[in-house]
C-alpha positions in Angstrom: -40.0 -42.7 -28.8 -36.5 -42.6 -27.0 -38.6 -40.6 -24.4 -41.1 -43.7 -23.9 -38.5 -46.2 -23.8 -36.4 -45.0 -21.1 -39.2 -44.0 -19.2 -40.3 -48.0 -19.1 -36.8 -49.2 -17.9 -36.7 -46.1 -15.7 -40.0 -47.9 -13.5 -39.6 -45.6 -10.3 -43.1 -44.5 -9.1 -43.3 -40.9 -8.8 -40.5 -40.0 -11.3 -41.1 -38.8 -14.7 -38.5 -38.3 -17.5 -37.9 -35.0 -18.6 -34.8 -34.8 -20.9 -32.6 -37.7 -22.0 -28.6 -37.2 -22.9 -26.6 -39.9 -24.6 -22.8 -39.1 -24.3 -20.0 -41.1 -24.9 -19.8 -43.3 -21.7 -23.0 -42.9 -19.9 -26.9 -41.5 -20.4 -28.2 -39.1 -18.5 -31.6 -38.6 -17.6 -33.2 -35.7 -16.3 -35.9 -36.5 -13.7 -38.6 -34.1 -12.0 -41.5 -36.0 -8.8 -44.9 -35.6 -9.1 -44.9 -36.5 -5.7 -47.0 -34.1 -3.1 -45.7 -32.3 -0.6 -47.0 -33.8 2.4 -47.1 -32.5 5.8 -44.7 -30.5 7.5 -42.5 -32.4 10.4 -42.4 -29.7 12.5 -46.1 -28.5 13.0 -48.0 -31.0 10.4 -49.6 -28.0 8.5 -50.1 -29.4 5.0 -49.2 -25.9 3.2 -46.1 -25.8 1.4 -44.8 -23.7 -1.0 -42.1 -24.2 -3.4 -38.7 -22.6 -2.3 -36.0 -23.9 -4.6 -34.9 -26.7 -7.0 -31.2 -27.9 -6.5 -30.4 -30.8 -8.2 -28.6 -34.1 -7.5 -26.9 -37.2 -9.4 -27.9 -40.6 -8.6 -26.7 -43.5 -10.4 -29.1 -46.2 -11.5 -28.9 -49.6 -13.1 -27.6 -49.9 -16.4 -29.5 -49.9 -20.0 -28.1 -52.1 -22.5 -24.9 -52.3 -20.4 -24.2 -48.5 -20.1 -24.6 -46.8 -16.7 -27.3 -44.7 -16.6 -26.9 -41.3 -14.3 -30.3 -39.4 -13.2 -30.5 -36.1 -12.4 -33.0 -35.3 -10.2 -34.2 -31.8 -10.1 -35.7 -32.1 -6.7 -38.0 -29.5 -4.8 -37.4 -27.9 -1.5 -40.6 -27.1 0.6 -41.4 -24.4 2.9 -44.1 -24.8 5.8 -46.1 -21.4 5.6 -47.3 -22.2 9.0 -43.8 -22.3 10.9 -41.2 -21.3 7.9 -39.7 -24.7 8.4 -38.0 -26.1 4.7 -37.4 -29.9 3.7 -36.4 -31.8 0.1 -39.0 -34.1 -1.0 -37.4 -37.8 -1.5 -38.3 -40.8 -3.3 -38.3 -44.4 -1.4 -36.2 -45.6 -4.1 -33.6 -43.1 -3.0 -32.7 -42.5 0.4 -31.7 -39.1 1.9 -28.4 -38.1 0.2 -27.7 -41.1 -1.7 -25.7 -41.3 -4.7 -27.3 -44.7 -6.1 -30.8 -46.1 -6.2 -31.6 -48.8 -3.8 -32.0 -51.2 -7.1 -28.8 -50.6 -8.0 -27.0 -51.0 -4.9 -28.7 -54.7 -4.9 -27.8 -54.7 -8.5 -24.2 -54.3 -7.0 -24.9 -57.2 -4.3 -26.4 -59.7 -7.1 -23.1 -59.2 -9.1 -21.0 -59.3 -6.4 -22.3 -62.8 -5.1 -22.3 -64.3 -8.3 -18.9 -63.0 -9.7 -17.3 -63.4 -6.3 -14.7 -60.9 -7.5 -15.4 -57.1 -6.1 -12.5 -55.5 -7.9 -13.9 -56.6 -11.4 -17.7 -55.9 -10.7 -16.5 -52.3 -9.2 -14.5 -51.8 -12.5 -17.3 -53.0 -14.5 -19.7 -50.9 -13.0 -17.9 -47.8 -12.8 -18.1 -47.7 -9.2 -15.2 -48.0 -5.8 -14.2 -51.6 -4.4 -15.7 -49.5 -1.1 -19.3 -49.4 -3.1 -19.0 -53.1 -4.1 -18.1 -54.4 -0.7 -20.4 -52.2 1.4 -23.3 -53.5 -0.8 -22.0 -57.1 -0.6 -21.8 -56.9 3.1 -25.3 -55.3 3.3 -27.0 -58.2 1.8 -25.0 -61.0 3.2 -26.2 -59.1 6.6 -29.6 -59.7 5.9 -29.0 -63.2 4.5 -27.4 -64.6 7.7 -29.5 -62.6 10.0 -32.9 -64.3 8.0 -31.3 -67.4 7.4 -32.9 -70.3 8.8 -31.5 -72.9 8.2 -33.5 -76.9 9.1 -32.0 -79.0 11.8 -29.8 -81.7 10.9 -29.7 -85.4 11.2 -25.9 -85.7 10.0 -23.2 -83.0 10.5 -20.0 -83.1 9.1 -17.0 -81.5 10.4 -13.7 -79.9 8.8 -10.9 -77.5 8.9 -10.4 -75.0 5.8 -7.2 -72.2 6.3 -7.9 -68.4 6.8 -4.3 -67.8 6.4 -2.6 -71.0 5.2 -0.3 -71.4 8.0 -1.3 -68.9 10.4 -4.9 -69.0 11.3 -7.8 -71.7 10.7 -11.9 -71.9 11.1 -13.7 -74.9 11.6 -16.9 -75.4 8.9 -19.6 -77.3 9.9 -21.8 -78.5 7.7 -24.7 -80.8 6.8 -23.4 -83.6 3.8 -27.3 -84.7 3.1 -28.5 -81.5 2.5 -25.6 -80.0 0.9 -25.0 -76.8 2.4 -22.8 -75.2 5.1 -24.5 -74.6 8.6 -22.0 -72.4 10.1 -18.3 -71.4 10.7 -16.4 -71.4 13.8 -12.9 -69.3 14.3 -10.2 -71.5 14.6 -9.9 -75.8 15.4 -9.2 -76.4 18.7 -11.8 -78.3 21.4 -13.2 -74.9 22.8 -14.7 -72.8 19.5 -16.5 -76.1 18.6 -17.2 -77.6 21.1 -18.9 -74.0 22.3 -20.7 -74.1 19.2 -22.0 -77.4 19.3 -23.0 -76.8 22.9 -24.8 -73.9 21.8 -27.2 -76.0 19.6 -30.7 -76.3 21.1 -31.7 -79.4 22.6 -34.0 -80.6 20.1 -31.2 -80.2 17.3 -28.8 -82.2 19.5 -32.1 -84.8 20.0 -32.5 -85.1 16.2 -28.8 -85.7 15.4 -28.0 -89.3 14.3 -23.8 -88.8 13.5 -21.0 -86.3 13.3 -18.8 -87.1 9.9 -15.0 -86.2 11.2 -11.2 -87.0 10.1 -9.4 -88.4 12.9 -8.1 -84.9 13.9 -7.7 -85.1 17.8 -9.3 -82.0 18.8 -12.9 -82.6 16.7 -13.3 -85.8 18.3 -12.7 -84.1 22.1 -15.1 -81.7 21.4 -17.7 -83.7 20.4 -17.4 -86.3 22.5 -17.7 -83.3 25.3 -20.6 -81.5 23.8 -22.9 -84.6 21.8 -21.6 -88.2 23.9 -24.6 -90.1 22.4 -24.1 -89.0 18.9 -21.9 -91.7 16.6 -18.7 -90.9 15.2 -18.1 -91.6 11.7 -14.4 -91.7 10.6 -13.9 -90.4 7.3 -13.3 -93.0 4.8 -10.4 -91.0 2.6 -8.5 -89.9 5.6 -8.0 -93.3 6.8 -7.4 -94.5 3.4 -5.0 -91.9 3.2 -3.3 -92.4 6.8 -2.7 -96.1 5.2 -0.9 -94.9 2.1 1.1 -92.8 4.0 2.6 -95.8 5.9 3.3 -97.2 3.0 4.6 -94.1 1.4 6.7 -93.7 4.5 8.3 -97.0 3.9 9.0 -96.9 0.5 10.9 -93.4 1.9 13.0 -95.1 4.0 13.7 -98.2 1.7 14.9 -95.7 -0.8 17.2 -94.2 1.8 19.2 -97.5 2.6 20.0 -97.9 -1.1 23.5 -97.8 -2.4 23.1 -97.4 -6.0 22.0 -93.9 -7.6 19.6 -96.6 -10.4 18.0 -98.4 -7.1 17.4 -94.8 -5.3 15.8 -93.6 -8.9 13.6 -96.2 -9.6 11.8 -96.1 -6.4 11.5 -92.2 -6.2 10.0 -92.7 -9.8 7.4 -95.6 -8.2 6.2 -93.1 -5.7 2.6 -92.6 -6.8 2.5 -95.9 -8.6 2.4 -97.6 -5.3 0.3 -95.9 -3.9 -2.4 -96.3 -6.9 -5.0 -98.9 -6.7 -4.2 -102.3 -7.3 -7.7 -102.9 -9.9 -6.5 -99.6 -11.9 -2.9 -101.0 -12.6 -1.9 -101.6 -16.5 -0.7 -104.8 -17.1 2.8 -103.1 -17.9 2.4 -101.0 -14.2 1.4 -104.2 -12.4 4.4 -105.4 -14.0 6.7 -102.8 -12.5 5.1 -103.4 -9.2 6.1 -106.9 -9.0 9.7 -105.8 -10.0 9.9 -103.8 -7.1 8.3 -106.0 -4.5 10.9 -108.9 -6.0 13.5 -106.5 -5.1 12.3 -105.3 -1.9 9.9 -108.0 -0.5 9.3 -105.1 2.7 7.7 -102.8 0.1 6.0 -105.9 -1.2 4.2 -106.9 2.1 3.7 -103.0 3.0 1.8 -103.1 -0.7 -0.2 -105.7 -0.3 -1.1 -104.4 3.8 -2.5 -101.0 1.8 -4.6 -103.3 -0.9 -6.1 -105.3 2.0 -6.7 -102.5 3.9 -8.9 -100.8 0.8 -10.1 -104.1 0.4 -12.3 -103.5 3.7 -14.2 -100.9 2.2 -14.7 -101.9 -0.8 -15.5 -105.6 0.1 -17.0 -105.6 3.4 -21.0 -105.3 3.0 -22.2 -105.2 6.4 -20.0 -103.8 9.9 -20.3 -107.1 11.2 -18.0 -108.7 8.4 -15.8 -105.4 8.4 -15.5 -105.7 12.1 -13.7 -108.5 11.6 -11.7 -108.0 8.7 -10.5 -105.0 10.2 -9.0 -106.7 13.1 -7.2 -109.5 11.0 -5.9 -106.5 9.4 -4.2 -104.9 12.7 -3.3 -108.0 13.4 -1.6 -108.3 10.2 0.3 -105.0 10.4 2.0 -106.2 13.6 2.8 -109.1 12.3 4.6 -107.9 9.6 6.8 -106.3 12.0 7.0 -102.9 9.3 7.6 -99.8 11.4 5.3 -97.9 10.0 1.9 -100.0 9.7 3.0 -101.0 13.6 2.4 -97.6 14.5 -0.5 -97.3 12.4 -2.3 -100.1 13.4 -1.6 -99.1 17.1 -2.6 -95.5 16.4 -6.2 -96.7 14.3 -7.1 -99.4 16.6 -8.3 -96.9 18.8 -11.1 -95.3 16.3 -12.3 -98.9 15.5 -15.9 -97.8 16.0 -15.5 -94.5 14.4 -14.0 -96.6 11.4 -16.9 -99.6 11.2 -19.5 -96.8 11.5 -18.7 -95.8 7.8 -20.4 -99.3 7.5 -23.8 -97.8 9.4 -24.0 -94.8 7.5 -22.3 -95.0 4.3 -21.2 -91.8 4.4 -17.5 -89.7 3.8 -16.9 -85.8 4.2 -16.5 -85.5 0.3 -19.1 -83.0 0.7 -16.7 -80.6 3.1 -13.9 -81.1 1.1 -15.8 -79.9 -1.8 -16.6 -77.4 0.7 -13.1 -76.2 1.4 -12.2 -76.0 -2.4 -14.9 -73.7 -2.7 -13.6 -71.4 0.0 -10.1 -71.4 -1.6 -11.6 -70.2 -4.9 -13.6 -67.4 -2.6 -10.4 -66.2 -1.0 -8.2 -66.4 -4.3 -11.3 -64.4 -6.2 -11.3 -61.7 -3.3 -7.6 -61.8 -2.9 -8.1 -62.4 0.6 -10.8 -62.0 3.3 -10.0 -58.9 5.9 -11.1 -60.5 8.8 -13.1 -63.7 9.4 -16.8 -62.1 10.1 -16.3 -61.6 6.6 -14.9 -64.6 5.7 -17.9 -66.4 7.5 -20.4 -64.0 5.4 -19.1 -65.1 2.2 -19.1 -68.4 2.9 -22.6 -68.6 4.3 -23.7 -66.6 0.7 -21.9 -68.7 -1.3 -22.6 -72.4 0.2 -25.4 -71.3 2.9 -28.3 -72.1 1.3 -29.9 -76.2 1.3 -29.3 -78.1 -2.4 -31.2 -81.0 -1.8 -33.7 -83.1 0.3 -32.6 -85.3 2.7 -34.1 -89.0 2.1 -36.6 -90.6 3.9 
């Protein structure tokens, strides 16, 4: 009955149990073929004899979580036309393999869904070698196959191969929800070759590139695609704008004499820079105070609240158009250092900025994106080198999540 049930996991055509050993760790189970002979590869002649039977372990997927080892008591032919010898072999398992094909994509399956190749190898009783080799065969196959539908909106952004030493650029498409591709390093000439690359119907279909204001995206796309709208990521400017207030606040705090003033300003960082709607009455409170006290942080405050005020008010581009440039010429007004230079360093992405407005769309997607990539590098305790690093990414957040809408 053991016999039976084995032999129906086992499911390799040609192989047939012959003895079964449970030990302590794994189970063992002796297989012979029933294969034929087949020709000789020398002349053809199709009359063999058996020579010998020399066996070999091959590892095979697990039952009931215990790895299963078979032995294979294989034959070895001789030609009786020319002498010539060969071992018979089963397509499961290629010439002097150690594992069955299943199991190596057994290895694959576990090692794209767990992520982590050191804990699949010691849970499967097998080298990090074994884990990653398999890994890296079938994220081969996946980007070679791969392919993926041309976009109408890409959208752009940086994620670190080595924090502080090297960079890639991800592209990838926000409606769909997946990443297109991945470029070594950020500067204008890996992207915008890449984006040149693209074929000219891709580049005809493409409605808008979704970018922070990083100085080098928007040179290389404005090289390679110059009739394809900008969009200015709505978080990055929002956060540009709370920086110049942050930045002020800074400063404010350095000018003050007494150790309590210097304090209570440190300890209002973040509640500055919190929006005005999600105050407490008791933190709206303590804003006020500090604004009484400091009426530059005051008008700084209120610069930031009108600013968010643009995109959360603003239905159409027209009316943001022109809110927008009340704001700028607000900021100068005020004569605050800091929203001087940022008004004179966002006037210039006006368009980029109102196109939010058109679309309606952010880079939340890539910055979901990037996350992910952190947990794939802290999970494989680093990538060796970036083809890898792009393979891994591609597997993990290649494949299309959704439709894009009519």
């Amino acid at each position: 009955m053991r016999d039976e049930a084995i032999n129906a996991t086992l499911d390799l055509g040609g192989l047939e149990v012959e003895a079964i050993s449970v030990g302590d760790d794994t189970i063992e189970v002796v297989v012979v073929s029933r294969l034929e002979a087949g020709s000789c590869k020398r002349c053809g002649g199709i009359a063999a004899e058996p020579k010998e039977r020399p066996q070999v372990l091959v590892r095979d997927l697990p039952i009931s979580g215990r790895p299963v080892m078979l032995r294979w008591i294989k034959r070895r032919w001789r030609c009786r036309y020319c002498s010539a010898t060969w071992t018979e072999t089963h397509p499961e398992i290629p010439a002097r393999a150690r594992m069955t094909r299943r199991f190596r994509a057994h290895l694959a399956t576990r090692s794209i869904a767990e992520r982590n190749f050191s804990q699949v190898a010691a849970a499967e009783g097998v080298s990090y070698d074994t884990v990653s080799r398999a890994h890296r065969t079938r994220a081969e196959l996946f980007v070679k196959d791969r392919r993926p539908p041309a976009p109408r909106i890409i959208a752009i952004d940086e994620a670190a191969v080595r924090k502080g030493h090297s960079y890639c650029t991800v592209i990838s498409d926000p409606q769909r929800r997946y990443v297109i591709d991945t470029v070594a390093g950020r500067g204008v000439a890996a992207l915008a070759s890449w984006l040149s690359d693209l074929d000219q119907d891709t580049k005809d279909g493409l409605d808008a590139v979704v970018m922070d204001l990083f100085g080098p995206f928007h040179m290389a796309v404005t090289a390679a695609l110059p009739d394809v709208d900008r969009i200015a990521d709505k978080f990055h400017v929002l956060r540009m704008v709370n920086h110049a207030l942050d930045r002020t606040r800074s400063r404010t705090q350095g000018r003050g004499h007494k150790t309590g003033t210097r304090r209570k300003l440190f300890r209002s960082r973040f509640l500055l820079l919190r929006a005005g709607e999600s105050l407490s009455r008791a933190d709206r409170h303590r804003v006020d105070s500090i604004g009484f006290d400091y009426p530059e942080l005051a008008l700084g405050w209120r610069l930031k609240e009108d600013f968010r005020s643009i995109y959360e008010l603003c239905e159409t581009r027209a009316a943001a158009a022109e809110t927008l440039e009340w704001w700028f010429d607000q900021a100068v007004a005020s004569g605050i250092r800091e929203f001087v230079k940022l008004a004179t360093n966002l006037r210039p992405w006006t368009n980029e900025i109102l196109n939010y407005f058109t679309y309606g769309l952010t880079n939340g997607f890539s910055e979901g994106i990037t996350n992910r990539i952190k947990v794939l590098k802290r999970q494989g305790y680093g990538i060796p080198n970036f083809e890898s690093f792009r393979r891994r990414i591609l597997v993990e957040c290649g494949q299309p999540k959704a439709r894009v809408p009519a």
